[in-house]
ChimeraX commands (.cxc) that place a marker at each C-alpha (Angstrom):
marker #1 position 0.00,0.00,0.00 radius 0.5
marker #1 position 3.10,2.23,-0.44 radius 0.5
marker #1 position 1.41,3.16,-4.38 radius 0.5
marker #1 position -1.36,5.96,-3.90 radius 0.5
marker #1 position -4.42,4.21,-5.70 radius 0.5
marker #1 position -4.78,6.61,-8.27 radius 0.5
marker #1 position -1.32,5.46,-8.95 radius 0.5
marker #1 position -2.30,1.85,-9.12 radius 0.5
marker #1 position -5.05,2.81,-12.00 radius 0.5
marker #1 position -2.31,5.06,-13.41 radius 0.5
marker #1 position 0.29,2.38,-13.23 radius 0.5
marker #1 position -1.39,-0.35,-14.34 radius 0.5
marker #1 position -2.57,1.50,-17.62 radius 0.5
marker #1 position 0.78,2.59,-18.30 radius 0.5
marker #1 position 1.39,-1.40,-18.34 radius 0.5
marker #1 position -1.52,-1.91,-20.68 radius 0.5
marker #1 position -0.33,0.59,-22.84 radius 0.5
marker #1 position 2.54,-0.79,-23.15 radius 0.5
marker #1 position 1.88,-3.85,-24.15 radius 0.5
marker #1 position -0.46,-2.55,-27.02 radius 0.5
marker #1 position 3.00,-1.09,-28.52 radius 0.5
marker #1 position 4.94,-4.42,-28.09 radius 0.5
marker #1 position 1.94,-6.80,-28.86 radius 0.5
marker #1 position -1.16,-4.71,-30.64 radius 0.5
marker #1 position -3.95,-6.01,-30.48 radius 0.5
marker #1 position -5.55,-5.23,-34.12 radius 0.5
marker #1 position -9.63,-4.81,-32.52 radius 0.5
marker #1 position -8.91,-0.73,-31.90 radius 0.5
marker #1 position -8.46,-0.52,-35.84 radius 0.5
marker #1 position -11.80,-2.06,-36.26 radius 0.5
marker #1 position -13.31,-0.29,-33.73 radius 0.5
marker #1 position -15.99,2.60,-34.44 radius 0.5
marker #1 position -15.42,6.29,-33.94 radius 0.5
marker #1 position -18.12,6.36,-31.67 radius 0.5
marker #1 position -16.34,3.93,-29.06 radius 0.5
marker #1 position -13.88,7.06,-29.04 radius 0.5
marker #1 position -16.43,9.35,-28.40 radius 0.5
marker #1 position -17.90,7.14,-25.80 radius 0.5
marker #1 position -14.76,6.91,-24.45 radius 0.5
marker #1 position -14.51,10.04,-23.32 radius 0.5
marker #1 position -18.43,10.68,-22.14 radius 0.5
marker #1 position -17.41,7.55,-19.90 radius 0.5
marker #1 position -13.84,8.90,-19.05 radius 0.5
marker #1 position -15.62,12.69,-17.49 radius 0.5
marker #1 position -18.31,10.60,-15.69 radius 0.5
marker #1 position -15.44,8.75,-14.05 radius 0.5
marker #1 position -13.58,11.57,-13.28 radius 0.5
marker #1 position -16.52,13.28,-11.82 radius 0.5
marker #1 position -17.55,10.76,-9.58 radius 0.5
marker #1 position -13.75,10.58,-8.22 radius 0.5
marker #1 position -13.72,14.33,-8.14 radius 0.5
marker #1 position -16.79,14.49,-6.25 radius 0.5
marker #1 position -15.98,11.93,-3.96 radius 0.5
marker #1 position -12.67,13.44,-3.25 radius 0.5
marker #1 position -14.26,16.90,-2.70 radius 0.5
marker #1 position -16.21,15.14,0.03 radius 0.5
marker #1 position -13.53,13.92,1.93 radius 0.5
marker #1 position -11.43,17.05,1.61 radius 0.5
marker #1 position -14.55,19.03,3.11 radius 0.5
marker #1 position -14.86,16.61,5.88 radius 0.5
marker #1 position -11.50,17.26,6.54 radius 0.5
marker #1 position -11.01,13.08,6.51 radius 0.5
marker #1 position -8.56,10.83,4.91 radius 0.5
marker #1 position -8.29,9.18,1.68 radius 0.5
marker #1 position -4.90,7.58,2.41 radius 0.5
marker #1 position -6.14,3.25,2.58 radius 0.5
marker #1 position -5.01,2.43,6.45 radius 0.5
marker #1 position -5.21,5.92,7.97 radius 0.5
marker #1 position -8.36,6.49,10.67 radius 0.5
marker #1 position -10.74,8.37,9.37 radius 0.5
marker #1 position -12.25,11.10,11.10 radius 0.5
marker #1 position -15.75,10.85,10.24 radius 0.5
marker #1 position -17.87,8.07,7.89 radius 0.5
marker #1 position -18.75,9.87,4.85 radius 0.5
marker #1 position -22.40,8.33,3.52 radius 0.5
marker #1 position -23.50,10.95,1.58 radius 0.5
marker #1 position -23.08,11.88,-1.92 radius 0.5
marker #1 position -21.90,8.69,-4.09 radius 0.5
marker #1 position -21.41,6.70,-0.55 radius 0.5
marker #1 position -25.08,6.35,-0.75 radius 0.5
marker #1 position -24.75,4.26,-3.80 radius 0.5
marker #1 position -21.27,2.48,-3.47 radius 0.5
marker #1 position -18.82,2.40,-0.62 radius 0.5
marker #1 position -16.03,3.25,-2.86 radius 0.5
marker #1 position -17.44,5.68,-5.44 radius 0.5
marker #1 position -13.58,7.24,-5.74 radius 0.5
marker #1 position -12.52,3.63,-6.99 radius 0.5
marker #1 position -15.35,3.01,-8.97 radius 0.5
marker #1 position -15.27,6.51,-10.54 radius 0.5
marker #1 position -11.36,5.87,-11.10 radius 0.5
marker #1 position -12.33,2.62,-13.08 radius 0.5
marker #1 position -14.83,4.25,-14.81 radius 0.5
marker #1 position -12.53,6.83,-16.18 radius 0.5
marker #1 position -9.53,4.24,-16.96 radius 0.5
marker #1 position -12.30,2.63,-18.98 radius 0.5
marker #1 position -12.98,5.76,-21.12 radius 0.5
marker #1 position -9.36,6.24,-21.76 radius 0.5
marker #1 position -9.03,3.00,-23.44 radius 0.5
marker #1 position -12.50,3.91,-25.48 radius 0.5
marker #1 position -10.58,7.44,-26.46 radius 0.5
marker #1 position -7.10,5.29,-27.11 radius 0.5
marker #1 position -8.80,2.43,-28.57 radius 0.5
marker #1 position -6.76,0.35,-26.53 radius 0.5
marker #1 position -7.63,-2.65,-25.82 radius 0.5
marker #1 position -4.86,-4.16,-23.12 radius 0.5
marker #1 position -5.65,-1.63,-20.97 radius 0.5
marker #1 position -9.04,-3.00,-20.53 radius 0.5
marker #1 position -7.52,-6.40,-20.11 radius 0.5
marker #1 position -5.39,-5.44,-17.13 radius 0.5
marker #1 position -8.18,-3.51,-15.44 radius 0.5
marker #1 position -9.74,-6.40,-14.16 radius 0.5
marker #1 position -6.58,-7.47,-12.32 radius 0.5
marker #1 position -6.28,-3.71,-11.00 radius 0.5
marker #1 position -10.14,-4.25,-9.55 radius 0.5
marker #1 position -8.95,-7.71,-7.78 radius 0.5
marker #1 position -5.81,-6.13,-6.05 radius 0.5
marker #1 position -8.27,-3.40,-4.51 radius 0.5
marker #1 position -10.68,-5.58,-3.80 radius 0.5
marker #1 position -8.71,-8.28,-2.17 radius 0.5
marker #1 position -5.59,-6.00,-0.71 radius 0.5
marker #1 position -6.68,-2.43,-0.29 radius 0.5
marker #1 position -10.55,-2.24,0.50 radius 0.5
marker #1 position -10.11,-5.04,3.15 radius 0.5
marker #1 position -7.26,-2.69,4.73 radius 0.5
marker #1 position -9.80,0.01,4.41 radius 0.5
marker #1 position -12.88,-1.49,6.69 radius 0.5
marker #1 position -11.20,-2.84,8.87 radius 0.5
marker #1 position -9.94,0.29,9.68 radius 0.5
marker #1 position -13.79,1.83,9.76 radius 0.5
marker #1 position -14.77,-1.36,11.54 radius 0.5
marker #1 position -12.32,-0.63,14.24 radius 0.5
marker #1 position -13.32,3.36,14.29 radius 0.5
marker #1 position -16.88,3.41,13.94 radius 0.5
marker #1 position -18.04,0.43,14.95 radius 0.5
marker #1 position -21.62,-0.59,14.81 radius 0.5
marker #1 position -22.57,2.59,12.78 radius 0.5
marker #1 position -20.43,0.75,9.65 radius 0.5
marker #1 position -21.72,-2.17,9.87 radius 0.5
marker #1 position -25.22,-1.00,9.22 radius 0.5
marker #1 position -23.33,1.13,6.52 radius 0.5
marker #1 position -22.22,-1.88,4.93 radius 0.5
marker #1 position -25.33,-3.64,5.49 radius 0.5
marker #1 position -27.18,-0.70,3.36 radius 0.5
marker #1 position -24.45,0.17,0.39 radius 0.5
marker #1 position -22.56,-2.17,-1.69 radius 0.5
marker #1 position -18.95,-2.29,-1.85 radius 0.5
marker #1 position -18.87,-1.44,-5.52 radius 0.5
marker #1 position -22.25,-0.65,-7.30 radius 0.5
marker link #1:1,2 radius 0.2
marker link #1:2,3 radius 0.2
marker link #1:3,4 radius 0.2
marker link #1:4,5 radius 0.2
marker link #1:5,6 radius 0.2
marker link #1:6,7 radius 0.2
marker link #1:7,8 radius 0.2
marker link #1:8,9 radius 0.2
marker link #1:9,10 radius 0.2
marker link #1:10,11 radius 0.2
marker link #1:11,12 radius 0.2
marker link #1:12,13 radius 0.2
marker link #1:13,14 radius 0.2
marker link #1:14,15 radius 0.2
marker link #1:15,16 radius 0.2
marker link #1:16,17 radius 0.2
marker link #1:17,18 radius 0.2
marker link #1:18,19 radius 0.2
marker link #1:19,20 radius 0.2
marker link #1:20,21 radius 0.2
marker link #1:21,22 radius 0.2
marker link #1:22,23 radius 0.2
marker link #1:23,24 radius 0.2
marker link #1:24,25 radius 0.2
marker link #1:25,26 radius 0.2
marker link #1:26,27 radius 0.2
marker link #1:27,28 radius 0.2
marker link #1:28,29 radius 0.2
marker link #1:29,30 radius 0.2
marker link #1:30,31 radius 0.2
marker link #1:31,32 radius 0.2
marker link #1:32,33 radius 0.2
marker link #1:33,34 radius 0.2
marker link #1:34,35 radius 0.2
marker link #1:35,36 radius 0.2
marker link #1:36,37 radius 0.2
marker link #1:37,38 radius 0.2
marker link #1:38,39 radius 0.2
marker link #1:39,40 radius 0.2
marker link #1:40,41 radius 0.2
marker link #1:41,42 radius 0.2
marker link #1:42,43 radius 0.2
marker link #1:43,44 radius 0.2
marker link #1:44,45 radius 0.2
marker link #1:45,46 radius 0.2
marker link #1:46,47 radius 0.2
marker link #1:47,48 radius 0.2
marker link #1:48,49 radius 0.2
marker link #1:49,50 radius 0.2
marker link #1:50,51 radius 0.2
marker link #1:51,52 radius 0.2
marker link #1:52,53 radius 0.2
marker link #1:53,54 radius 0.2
marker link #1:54,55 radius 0.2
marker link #1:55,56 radius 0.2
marker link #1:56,57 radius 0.2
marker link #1:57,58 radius 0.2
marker link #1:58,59 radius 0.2
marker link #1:59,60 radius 0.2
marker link #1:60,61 radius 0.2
marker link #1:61,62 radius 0.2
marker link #1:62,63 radius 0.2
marker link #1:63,64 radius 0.2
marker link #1:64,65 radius 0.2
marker link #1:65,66 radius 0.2
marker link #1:66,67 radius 0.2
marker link #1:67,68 radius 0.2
marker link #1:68,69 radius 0.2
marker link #1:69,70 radius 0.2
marker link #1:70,71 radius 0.2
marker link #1:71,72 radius 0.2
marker link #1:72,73 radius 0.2
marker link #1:73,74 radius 0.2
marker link #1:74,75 radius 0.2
marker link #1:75,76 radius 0.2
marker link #1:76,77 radius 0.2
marker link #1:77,78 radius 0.2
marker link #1:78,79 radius 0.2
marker link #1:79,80 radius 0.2
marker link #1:80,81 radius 0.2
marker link #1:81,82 radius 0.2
marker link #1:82,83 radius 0.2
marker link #1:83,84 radius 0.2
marker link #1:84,85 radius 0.2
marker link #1:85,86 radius 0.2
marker link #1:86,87 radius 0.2
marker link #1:87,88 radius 0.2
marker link #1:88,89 radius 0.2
marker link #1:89,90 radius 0.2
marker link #1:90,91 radius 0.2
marker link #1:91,92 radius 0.2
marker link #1:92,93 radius 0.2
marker link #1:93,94 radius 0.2
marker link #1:94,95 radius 0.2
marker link #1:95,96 radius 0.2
marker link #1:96,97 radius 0.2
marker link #1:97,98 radius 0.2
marker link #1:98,99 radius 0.2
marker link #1:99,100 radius 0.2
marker link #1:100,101 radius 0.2
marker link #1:101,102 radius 0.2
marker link #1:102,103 radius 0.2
marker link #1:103,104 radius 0.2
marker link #1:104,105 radius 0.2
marker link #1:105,106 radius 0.2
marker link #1:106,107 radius 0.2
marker link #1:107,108 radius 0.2
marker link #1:108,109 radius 0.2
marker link #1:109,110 radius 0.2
marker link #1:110,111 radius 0.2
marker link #1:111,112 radius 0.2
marker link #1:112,113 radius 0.2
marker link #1:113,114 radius 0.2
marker link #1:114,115 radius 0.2
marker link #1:115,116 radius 0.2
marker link #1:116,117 radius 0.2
marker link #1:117,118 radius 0.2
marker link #1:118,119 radius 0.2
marker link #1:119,120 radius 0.2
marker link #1:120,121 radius 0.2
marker link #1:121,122 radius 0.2
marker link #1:122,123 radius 0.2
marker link #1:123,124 radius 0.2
marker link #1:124,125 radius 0.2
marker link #1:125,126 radius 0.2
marker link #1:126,127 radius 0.2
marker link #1:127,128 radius 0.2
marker link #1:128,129 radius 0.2
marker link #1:129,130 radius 0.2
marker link #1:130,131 radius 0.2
marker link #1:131,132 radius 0.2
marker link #1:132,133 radius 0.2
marker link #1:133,134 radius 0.2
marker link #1:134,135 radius 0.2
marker link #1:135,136 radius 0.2
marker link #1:136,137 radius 0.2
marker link #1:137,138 radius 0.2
marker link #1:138,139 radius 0.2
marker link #1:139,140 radius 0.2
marker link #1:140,141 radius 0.2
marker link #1:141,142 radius 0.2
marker link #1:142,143 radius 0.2
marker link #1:143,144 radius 0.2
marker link #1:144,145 radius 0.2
marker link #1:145,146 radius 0.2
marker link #1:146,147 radius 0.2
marker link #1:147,148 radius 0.2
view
């Protein structure tokens, strides 16, 4: 947990990216104009839900380091539909990059960037909440889904 998350996302495309130079994958050739134009619709709803989540926790004056106590449990905004609308937002926007790139190994890694939160950071994460606020998370988690 030493690589910000937004670096993880960041990284992880860079390796995707990568490997479409070294091994292309001929699809993005085929693929419409309009998957680049979805691409970036997809890409600025990403970023705005990571923006707005981040905005959130700034205002609360909370963390959004994975590990650090938090200050206060933030359920309002996109944590009334996901429990980690920064993360899903992030994915969201990787996903329009590719569309905009028409990249397609990008897309392949992502799934193994979603596992390595999933299994390594957001377990970090809770317990950390679990251990902070208690009772009043678990009903959190009990009412909002971890991703969507």
């Amino acid at each position: 947990m030493r690589i910000p998350v937004p670096w993880v996302f960041v990284l992880a495309y860079l390796v995707g990216a990568g490997l479409e130079q070294v091994w292309p994958l001929e699809l993005h050739r085929a693929a419409p104009r309009t998957i680049g134009i979805a691409g970036g619709v997809l890409f600025a709803i990403g970023a705005g839900i990571a923006g707005w989540a981040w905005v959130i926790f700034h205002r609360a004056g909370t963390t959004t380091v994975p590990g650090q106590a938090s200050v206060r449990l933030i359920t309002r905004g996109p944590y009334r539909a996901s429990r980690n609308p920064m993360y899903v937002g992030l994915a969201l926007a990787y996903l329009g990059e590719a569309g905009m790139l028409r990249q397609v190994w990008p897309v392949l890694i992502l799934p193994l960037t979603m596992a390595y939160l999933n299994w390594m950071i957001i377990p970090v994460e809770e317990a950390r909440l679990r251990e902070v606020f208690h009772s009043e998370y678990e009903e959190y988690c009990a009412s909002v889904r971890r991703w969507i």
